[in-house]
C-alpha positions in Angstrom: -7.7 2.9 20.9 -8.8 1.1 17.6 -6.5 2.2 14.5 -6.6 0.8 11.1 -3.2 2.2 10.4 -0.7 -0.5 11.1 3.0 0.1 12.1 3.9 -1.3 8.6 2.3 1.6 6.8 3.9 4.4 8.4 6.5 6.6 6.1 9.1 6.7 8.0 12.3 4.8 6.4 14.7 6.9 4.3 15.9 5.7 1.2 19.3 5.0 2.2 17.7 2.8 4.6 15.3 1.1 1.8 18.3 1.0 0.1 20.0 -1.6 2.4 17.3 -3.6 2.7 16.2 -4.3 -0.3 19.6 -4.5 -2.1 18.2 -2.1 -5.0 20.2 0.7 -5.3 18.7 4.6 -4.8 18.4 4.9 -8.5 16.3 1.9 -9.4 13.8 3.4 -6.2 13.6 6.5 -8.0 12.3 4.6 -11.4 10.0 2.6 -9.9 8.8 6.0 -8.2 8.6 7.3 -12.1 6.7 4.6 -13.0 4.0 5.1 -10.5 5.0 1.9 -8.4 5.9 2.9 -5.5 4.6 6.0 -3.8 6.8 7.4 -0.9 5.9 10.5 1.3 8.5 13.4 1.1 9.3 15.3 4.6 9.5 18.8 4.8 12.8 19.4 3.9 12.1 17.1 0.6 13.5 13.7 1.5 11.8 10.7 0.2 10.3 8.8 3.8 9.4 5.2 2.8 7.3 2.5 5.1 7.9 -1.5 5.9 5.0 -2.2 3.9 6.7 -0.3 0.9 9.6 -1.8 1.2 7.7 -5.5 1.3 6.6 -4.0 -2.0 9.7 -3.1 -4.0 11.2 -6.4 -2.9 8.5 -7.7 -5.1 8.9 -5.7 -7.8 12.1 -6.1 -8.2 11.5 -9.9 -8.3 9.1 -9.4 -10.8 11.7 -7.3 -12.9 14.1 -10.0 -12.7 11.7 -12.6 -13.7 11.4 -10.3 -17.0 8.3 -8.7 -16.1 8.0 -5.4 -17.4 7.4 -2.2 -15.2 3.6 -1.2 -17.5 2.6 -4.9 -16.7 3.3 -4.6 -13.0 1.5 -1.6 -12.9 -1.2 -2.4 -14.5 -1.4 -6.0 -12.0 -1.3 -3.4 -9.3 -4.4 -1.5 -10.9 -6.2 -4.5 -11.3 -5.6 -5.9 -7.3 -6.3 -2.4 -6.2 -10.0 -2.6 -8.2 -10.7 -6.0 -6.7 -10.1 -4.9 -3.4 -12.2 -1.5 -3.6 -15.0 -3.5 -5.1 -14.3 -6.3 -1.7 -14.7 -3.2 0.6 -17.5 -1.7 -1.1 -18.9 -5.6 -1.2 -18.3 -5.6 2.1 -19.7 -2.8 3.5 -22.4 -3.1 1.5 -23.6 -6.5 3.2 -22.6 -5.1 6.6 -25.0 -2.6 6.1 -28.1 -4.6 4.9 -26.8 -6.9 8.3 -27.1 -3.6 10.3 -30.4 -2.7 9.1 -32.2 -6.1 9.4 -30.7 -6.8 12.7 -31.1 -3.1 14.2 -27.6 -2.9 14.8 -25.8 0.4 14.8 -22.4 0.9 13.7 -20.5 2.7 16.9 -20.2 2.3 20.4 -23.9 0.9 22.0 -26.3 3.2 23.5 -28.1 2.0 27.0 
């Protein structure tokens, strides 16, 4: 079973939880939630369900805070990686494709 979607990505870390390991407390989560930094998952009931790879992320934010980096600049770094790396994939795919074509390979499993 092939799966993109690692372990790390899964929402399923409460804040309290986030909350003890990162050190930040519940408030400053919520902010950087404000400010479009972080984006957690809410379960039914409403609660806020965060994943490893989010909490990886507010680690380094808050770094970045305490290195006097402010919260618009962060975001806007985060814009800017996020660009690169949709432009990568579409790069990416792009080439895989002409490979594909030029080679008669077919994306999927092989047919006899």
């Amino acid at each position: 079973m092939t799966n993109d979607f690692s372990y790390k990505d899964k929402k399923v870390i409460t804040i309290g939880v986030v909350r003890d390991l990162t050190g930040l407390s519940e408030r400053q989560i919520r902010y950087y939630e404000e400010r479009k930094l972080i984006f957690p998952e809410r379960s039914s009931g409403g609660s806020r369900k965060y994943s490893f790879s989010d909490v990886e992320l507010l680690v380094e934010i808050a770094n970045k805070i305490e290195d006097g980096v402010q919260t618009h600049e962060i975001r806007k770094e985060m814009l800017r990686a996020q660009k690169k790396q949709n432009q990568d994939d579409v790069r990416r795919k792009m080439i895989q494709g002409q490979l594909n074509a030029q080679f008669g390979l077919r994306k999927g499993p092989s047919s006899k």
